[in-house]
N, C-alpha and C positions, 0 to 999 in steps of 0.2 A: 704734160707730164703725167706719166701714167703712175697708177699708187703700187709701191710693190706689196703682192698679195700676201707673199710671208712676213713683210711688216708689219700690216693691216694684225694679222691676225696673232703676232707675238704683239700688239698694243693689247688687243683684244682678250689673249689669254692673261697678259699680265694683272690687270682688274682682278680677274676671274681668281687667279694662282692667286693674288692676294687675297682677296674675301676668303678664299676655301684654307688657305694659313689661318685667318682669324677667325672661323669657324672651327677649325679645332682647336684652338686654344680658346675660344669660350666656353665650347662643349665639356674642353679638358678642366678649366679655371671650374665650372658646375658640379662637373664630378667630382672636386676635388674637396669644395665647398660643403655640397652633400654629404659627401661623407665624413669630412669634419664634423660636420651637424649631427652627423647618425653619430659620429663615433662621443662626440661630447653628450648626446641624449643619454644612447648606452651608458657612460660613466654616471649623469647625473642619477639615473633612476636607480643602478644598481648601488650605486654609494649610497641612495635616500636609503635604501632598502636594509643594505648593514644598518647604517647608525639609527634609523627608526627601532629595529631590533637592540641596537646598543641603550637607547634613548627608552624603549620605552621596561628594559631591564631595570636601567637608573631611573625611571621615571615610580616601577615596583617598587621599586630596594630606597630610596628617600623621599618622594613626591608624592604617591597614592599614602595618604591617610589615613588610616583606620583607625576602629576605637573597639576595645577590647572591656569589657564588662567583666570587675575582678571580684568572688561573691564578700560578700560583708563578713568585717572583720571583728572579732570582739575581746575585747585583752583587758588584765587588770593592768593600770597603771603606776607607775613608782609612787608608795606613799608618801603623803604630805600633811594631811589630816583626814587619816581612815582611808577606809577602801575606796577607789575611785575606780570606774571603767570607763574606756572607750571605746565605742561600737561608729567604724567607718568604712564606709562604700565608697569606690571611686572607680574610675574607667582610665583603661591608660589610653594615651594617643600613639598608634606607633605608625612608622615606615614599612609599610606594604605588607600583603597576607601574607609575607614565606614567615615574617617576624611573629606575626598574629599565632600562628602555629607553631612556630618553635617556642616560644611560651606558653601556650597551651599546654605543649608537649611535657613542659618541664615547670608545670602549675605548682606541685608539690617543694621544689625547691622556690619558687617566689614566695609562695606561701611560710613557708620556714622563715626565710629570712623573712620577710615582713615581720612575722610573728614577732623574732627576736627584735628588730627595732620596735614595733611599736608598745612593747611592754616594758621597753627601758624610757619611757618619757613619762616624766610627770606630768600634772594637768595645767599647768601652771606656765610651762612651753608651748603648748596646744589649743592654749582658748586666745590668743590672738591671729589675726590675721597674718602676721609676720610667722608667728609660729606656726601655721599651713602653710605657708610658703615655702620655710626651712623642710618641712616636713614631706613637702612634694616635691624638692628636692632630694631628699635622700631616699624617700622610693625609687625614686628614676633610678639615682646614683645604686640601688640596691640590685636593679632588674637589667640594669648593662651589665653589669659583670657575670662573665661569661657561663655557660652553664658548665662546658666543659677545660679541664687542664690547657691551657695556650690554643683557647675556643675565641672566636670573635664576638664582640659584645653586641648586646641586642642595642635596636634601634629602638628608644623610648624616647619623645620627644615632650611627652605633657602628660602631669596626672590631673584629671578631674575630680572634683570629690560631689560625690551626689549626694552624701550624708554624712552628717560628720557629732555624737552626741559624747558627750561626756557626762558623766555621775556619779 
């Protein structure tokens, strides 16, 4: 029995026709993979890229810390028995240099107001520890409020007090 030769060789290509199918479809299934890959990098890096810029905006505006060095203050205080003065230094802590500056900018109004609170207190509010408390409280509460008509309030988050004498 002799082999017929166009059998022989449709067995023969069949193999072949099959690998070279699965050959492009691997080839195809890599490239397709690839570029998923490229195209999910691409994504990831340029998203890091926005929100690092979003992130390190809010990272200025409430995360970066600063301290601001306010000069010493010295007021007469409400009488209680004779004259009494208080002479107080303190540093604010605020949320990032655009704040540090915009307070700078507008020293003479912090400065005002401080003034008028701190020469409405008697001494007698002020020589405890609870009454520095209250007290660093309503500076904060004096230097958020806004500088300008429906202006955003500053970001003061702590008053330090470096000196604090009453007399």
């Amino acid at each position: 029995m002799k082999a017929d030769p166009k059998a022989a060789d449709a067995a023969a290509a069949t193999p072949a026709g099959a690998s070279t199918k699965k050959l492009v479809i691997i080839i195809l299934a890599a490239v397709l993979a690839l570029g998923a890959i490229g195209g999910g990098a691409a994504w990831f890096f340029l998203r890091d890229k926005k929100d690092s810029g979003g992130a390190h905006k809010e990272a200025r505006k409430s995360g970066a810390q600063l301290f601001l060095a306010v000069d010493p203050f010295t007021v007469n205080l409400q009488p209680e028995t004779g004259d009494q003065y208080l002479q107080v230094s303190f540093t604010l802590q605020v949320d990032g240099a655009d704040q540090v500056e915009l307070i700078k900018l507008n020293m003479p109004k912090v400065r005002s107001r401080l003034l008028m609170l701190l020469s409405s207190k008697k001494a007698s509010e002020l020589i405890t520890s609870e009454g520095k408390q209250v007290l660093a409280a309503q500076i904060i509460e004096q230097i958020k409020q806004p500088f300008e008509e429906r202006g955003p309030q500053q970001e003061v988050s702590d008053v330090l007090f470096t000196s604090f004498i009453i007399q």
